[in-house]
ZAMARGU-4260 file (C-alpha; in steps of 0.2 Angstrom, whole numbers, plus 5000, padded with zeros to 4 digits):
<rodrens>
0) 4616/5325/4875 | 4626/5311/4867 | 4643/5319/4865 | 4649/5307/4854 | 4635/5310/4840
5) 4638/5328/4844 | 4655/5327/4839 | 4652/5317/4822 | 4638/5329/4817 | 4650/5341/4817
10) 4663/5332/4809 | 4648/5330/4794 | 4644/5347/4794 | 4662/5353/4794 | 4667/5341/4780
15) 4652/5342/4769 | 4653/5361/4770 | 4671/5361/4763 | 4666/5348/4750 | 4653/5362/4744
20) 4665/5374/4742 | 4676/5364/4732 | 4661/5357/4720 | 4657/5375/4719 | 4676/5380/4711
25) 4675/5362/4702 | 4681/5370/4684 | 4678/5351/4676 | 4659/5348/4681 | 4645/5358/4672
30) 4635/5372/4682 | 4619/5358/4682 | 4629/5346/4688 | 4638/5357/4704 | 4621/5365/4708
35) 4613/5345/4712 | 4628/5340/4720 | 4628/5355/4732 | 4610/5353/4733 | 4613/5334/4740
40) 4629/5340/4752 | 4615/5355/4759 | 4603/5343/4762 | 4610/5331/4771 | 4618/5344/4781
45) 4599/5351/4785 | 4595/5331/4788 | 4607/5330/4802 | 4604/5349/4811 | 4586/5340/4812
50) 4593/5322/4819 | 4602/5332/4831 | 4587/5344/4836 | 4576/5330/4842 | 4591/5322/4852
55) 4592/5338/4860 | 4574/5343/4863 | 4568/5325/4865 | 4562/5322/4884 | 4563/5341/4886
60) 4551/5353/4893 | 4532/5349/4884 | 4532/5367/4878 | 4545/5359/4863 | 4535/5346/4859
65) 4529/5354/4842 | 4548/5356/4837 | 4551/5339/4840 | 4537/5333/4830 | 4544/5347/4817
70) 4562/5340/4817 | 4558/5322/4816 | 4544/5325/4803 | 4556/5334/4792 | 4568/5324/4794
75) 4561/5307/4792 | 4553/5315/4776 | 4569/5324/4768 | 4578/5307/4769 | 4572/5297/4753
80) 4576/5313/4742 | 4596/5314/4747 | 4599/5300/4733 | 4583/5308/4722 | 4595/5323/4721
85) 4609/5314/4720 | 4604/5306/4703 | 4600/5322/4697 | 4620/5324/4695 | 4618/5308/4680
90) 4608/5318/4670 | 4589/5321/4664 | 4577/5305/4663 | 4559/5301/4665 | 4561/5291/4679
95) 4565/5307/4689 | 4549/5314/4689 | 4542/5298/4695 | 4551/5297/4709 | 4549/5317/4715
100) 4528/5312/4714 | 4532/5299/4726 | 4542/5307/4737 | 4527/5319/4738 | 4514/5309/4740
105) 4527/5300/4755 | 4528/5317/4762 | 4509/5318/4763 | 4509/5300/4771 | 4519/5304/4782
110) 4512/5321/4789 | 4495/5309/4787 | 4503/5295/4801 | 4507/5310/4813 | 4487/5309/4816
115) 4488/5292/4825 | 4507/5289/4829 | 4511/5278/4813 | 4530/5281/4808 | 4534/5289/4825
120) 4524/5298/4839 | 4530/5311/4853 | 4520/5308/4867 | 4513/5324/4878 | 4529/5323/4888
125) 4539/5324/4874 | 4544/5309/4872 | 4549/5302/4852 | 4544/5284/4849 | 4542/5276/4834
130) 4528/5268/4826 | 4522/5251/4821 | 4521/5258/4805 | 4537/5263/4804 | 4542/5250/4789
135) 4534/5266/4779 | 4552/5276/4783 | 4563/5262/4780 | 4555/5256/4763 | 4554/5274/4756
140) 4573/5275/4763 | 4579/5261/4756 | 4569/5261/4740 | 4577/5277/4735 | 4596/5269/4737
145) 4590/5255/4725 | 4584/5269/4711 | 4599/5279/4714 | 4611/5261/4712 | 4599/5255/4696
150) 4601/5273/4688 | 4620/5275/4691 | 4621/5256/4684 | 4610/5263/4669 | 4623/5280/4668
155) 4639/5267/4670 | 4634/5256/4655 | 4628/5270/4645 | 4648/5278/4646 | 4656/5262/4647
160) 4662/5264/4662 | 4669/5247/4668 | 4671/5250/4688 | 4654/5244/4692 | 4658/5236/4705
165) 4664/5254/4716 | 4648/5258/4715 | 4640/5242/4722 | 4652/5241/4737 | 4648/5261/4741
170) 4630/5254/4742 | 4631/5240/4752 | 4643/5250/4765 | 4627/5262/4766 | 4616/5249/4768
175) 4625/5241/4780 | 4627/5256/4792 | 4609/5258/4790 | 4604/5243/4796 | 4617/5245/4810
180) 4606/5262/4813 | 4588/5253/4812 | 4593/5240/4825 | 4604/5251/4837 | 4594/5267/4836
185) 4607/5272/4850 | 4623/5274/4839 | 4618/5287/4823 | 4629/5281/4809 | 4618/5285/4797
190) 4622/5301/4793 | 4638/5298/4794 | 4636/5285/4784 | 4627/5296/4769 | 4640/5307/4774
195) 4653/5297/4767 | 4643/5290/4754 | 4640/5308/4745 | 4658/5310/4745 | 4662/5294/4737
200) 4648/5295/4724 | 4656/5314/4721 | 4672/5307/4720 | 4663/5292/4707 | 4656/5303/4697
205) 4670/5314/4695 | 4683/5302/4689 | 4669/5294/4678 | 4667/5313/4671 | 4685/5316/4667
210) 4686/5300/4656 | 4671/5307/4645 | 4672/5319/4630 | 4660/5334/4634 | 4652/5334/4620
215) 4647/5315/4615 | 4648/5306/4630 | 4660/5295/4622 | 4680/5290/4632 | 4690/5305/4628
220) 4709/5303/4619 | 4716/5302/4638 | 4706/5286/4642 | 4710/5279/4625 | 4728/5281/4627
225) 4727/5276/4645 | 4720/5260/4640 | 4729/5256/4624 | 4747/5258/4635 | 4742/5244/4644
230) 4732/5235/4633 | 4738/5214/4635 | 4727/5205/4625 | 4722/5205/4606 | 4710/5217/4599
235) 4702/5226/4584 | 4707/5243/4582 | 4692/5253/4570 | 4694/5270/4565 | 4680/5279/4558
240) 4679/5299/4551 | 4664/5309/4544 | 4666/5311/4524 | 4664/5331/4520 | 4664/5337/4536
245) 4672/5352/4534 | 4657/5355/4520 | 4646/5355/4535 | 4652/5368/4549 | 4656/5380/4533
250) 4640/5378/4525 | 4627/5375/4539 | 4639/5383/4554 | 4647/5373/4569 | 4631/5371/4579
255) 4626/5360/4567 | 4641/5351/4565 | 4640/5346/4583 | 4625/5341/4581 | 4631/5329/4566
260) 4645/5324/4580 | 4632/5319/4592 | 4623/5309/4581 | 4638/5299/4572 | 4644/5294/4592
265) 4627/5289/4598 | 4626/5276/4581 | 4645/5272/4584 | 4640/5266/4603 | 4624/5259/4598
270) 4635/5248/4584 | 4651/5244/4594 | 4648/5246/4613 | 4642/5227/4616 | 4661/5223/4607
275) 4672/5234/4615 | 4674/5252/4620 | 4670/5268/4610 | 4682/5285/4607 | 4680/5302/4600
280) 4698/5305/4597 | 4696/5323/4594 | 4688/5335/4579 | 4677/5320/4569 | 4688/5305/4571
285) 4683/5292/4582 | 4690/5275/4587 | 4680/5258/4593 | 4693/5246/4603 | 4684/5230/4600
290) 4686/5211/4607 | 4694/5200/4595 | 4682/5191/4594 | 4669/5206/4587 | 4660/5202/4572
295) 4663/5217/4564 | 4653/5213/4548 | 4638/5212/4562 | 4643/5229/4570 | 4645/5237/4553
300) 4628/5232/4549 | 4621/5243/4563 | 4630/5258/4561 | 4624/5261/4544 | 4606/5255/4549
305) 4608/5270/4564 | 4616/5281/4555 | 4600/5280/4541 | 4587/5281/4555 | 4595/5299/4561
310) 4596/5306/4543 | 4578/5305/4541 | 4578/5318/4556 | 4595/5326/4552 | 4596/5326/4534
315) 4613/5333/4533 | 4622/5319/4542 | 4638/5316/4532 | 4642/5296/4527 | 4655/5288/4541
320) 4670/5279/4533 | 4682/5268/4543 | 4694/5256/4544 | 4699/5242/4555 | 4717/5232/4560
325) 4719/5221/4570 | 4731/5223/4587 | 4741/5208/4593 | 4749/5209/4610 | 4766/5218/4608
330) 4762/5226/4591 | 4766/5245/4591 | 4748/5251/4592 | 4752/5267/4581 | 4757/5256/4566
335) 4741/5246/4569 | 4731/5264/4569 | 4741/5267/4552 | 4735/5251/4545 | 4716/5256/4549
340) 4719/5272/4544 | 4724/5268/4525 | 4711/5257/4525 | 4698/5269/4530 | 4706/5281/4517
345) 4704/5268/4505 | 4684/5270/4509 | 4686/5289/4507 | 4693/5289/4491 | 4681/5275/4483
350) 4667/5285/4489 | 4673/5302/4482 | 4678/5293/4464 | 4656/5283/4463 | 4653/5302/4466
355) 4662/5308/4449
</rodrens>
């Protein structure tokens, strides 16, 4: 046997057992999200158990021939659905279900191309070769790490995370060392590739995560201060609060409330996120860092237009007032929030005085 893949299978099993065990004591991520990244970690450690069977049972006594067919069955099936799982962790979506079905329906093409040595063949005297249809492997292979890249792009844009381009260079360094694989068949990077590619996707996410409020998906108060410390160009700095809001978690209890909370982020995104980056501060106050440049008029536009399309579902969502300033480079940014506080205070009052 190959010592040196030997030792590097290892190395993966060793290294992706560990990073179980600290997903599993991960206080940050939710229980879904540490049961699919587990899941992935498990199943590439299955994946290369398999690759390291059929080197070790491959030109072996014919008697093993069946468990070479096995482990190379197995394990050229289980591949596509490492980065399947893997975008389980980024949350529910249609596309998911689309992608299971095919890697089915590959499983049964697959297990179909054993019949006439298609994807790969072990001849009677054990003996693993692969098939002139073995483009069926690496098209399922590689179209699953394009899903899993267009997905995460998808996930980024949708939490205005700005690092896109971690995540490209993640999937070119896989790419590259599996093209390194398909043409040198004699070196296995691959998994150890995936290997590393797991952990930084983990390490992705996570980081990604902790910059999120939990319960709207918006930045959190620690990536807004992180970013206005440092901010050095001009902006628009909105503030926005839900009228009454009290009213609601008394009268219709805080489940609802949360729900109202949802709702108000998810037309505050809709509204602002092509200008700038959206906040939930804390409680019902948001913020909306814009570009200067941000028509605001425009934006205001459709937030009230979004926020009028969920009250016809959720009729108790509260009206949103705000307030805007304007941030120069240098200005003390709490004095600009004071500024866009009065002036969403302003809006507050004039409501609560047509009301009268």
């Amino acid at each position: 046997m190959d010592d040196y893949f030997l030792i590097i299978t290892i190395i993966d099993i060793f290294t992706l057992s560990i990073m179980c065990v600290f997903v599993r004591h991960n206080g940050i991520l939710r229980k879904r999200l540490r049961f699919w990244f587990i899941s992935a970690f498990l199943l590439i450690i299955l994946i290369s158990i398999l690759e390291l069977l059929t080197i070790v049972v491959d030109d072996g006594p014919a008697s093993l021939r069946w468990l070479n067919i096995l482990a190379n069955y197995l394990g050229f099936g289980l591949t596509p659905a490492v980065s399947i799982v893997l975008s389980f962790t980024l949350g529910k979506n249609r596309s998911q279900k689309m992608m299971a079905a095919a890697e089915l329906v590959y499983l049964a093409v697959l297990g179909i191309s054993l019949l006439f040595g298609g994807v790969f063949s072990v001849d009677r005297n054990n003996h693993y070769m692969r098939g002139d249809a073995f483009w069926i492997y690496l098209s399922a292979y590689f179209m699953s790490i394009v899903y899993l890249l267009l997905t995460t792009a998808r996930t980024i844009r949708k939490y205005q995370n700005k690092s896109k381009s971690c995540i490209y260079l993640i999937a070119i360094f896989l790419i590259t060392g599996s093209t390194i694989q398909v043409i040198f068949p004699q070196i296995h990077v691959t998994w150890l590739c995936v290997t590393l590619l797991s952990i930084l996707y983990y390490v992705y996410c996570n980081i990604m995560w902790q910059e999120l409020d939990g319960l709207t998906g918006l930045l959190n108060q620690s990536s807004y201060l992180n970013k206005t410390a440092s901010l050095n160009q001009d902006a628009i700095l909105m503030v926005f609060d839900l009228d009454d809001f009290k009213d609601i978690n008394d009268q219709h209890g805080h489940l609802k409330g949360d729900q109202c909370l949802v709702e108000v982020a998810d037309s505050i995104r809709n509204a602002y996120f092509n200008d700038g980056l959206c906040y939930r501060i804390g409680g019902d106050e948001f913020f909306a860092l814009l570009n200067s440049d941000a028509d605001t008029g425009a934006c205001e536009k459709r937030l009230q237009k979004e926020l009028e399309k969920r009250r016809k579902t959720l009729t108790v969502l509260p009206e949103v007032s705000f307030g805007y300033a304007v941030f120069r480079v240098g200005d003390d940014v709490n004095k600009v929030k004071d500024m866009a506080d009065l002036q969403m205070y302003q809006m507050k009052a004039m409501r609560k005085r047509s009301k009268m």
